[in-house]
DOVEXBA-62296 format. One record per residue (C-alpha): residue number from 1; x, y, z. Coordinates in Angstrom, 1 decimal. Last residue first. Example, Ala and Ser with C-alpha at 12.3 -4.5 7.8 and 13.67 -1.06 7.14 Angstrom:
<drengus>
     i     east    north       up
     2     13.7     -1.1      7.1
     1     12.3     -4.5      7.8
</drengus>
This chain:
<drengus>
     i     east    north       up
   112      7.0    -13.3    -17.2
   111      6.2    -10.1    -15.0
   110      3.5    -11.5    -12.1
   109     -0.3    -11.1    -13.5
   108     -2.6     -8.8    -12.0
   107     -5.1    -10.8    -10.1
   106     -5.4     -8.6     -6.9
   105     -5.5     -4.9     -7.6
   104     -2.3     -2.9     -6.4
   103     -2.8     -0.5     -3.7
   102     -3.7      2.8     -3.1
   101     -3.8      5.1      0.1
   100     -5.7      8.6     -0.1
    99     -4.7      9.4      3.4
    98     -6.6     11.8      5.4
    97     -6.0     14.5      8.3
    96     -8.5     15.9     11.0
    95     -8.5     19.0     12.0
    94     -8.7     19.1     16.5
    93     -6.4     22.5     16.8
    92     -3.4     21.0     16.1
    91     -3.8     18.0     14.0
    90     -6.1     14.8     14.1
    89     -4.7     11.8     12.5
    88     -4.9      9.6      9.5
    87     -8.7      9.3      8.2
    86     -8.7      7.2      5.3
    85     -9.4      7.9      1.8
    84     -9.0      4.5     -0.1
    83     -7.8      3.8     -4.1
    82     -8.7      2.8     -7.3
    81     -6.8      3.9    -10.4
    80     -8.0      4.0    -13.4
    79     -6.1      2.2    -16.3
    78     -2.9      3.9    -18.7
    77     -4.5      7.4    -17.8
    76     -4.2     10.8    -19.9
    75     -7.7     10.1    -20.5
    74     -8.8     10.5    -17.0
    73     -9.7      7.7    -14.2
    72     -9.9      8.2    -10.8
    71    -12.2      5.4     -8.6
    70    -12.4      6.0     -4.6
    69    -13.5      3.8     -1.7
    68    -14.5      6.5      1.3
    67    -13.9      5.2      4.9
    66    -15.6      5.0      7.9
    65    -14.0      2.7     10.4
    64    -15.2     -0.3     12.2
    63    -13.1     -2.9     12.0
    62    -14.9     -4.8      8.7
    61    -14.6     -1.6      7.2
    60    -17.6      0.7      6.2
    59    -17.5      2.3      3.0
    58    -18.7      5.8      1.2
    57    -18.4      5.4     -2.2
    56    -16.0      7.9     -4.5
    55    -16.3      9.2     -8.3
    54    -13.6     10.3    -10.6
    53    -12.2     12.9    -12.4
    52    -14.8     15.2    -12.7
    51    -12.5     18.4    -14.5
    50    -13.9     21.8    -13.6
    49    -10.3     22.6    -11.1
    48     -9.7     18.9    -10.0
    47    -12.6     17.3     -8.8
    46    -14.1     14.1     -7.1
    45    -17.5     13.2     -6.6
    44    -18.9     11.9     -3.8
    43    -21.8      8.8     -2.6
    42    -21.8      7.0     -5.4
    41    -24.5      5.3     -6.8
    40    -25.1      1.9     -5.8
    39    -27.8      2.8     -3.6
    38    -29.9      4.9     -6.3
    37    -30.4      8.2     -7.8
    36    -28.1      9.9     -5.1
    35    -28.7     13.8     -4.8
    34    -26.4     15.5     -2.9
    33    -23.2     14.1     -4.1
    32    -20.0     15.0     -1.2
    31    -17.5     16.5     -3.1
    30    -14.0     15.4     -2.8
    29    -11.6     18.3     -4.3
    28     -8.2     18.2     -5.7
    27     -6.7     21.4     -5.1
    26     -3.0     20.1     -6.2
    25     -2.9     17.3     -8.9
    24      1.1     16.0     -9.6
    23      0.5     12.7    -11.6
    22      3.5     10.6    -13.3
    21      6.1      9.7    -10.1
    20      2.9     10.0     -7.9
    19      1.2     13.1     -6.5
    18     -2.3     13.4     -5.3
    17     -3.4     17.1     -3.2
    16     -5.5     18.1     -0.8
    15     -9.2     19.2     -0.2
    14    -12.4     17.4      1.5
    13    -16.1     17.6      1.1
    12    -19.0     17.7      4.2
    11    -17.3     21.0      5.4
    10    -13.7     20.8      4.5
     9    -12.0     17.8      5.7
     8     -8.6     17.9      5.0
     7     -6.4     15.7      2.5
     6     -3.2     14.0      1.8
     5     -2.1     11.7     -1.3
     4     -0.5      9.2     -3.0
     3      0.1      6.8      0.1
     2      1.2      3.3     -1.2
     1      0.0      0.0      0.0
</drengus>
């Protein structure tokens, strides 16, 4: 598991940034959807500057803690990326801190 990004809540949505070795996005925003047409919808959207680039789910862990489940895909992408905003740590003054925290999707096949 990798940690591509950092975030802060910000009302109901939260702000930061995702950088890996080919993707540098500051002012990324998670919106919180305020109209769902169904359950499977998701439950945020996710922005950088106009752009949608990807959706999120509200998610409940098998331990116990909220969590959002997150898809990104663009066209400059290979694949989408999935990944998991996680609450981190609270900082001075009682904010709280995310981690967007990816990992490789089971059943990729080994190098041959």
């Amino acid at each position: 598991m990798t940690t591509i990004g950092t975030f802060r809540k910000s009302g109901s949505d939260y702000v930061g940034e995702i950088v890996t070795l080919s993707l540098q996005a500051k002012n990324v925003r998670i919106v919180r959807e305020t109209s769902t047409p169904h359950e499977t919808a998701p439950s945020h959207r996710v922005f950088v500057g106009r752009a949608e680039i990807g959706a999120a789910w509200a998610r409940h862990s098998a331990e116990g803690r909220d969590y959002l489940s997150l898809k990104l895909d663009d066209p400059s992408f290979t694949a989408a990326i999935y990944a998991n905003l996680f609450d981190d740590i609270v900082l001075e003054g009682g904010e709280e801190s995310f981690s967007l925290v990816w990992s490789r999707p089971n059943g990729r096949r080994s190098a041959e």
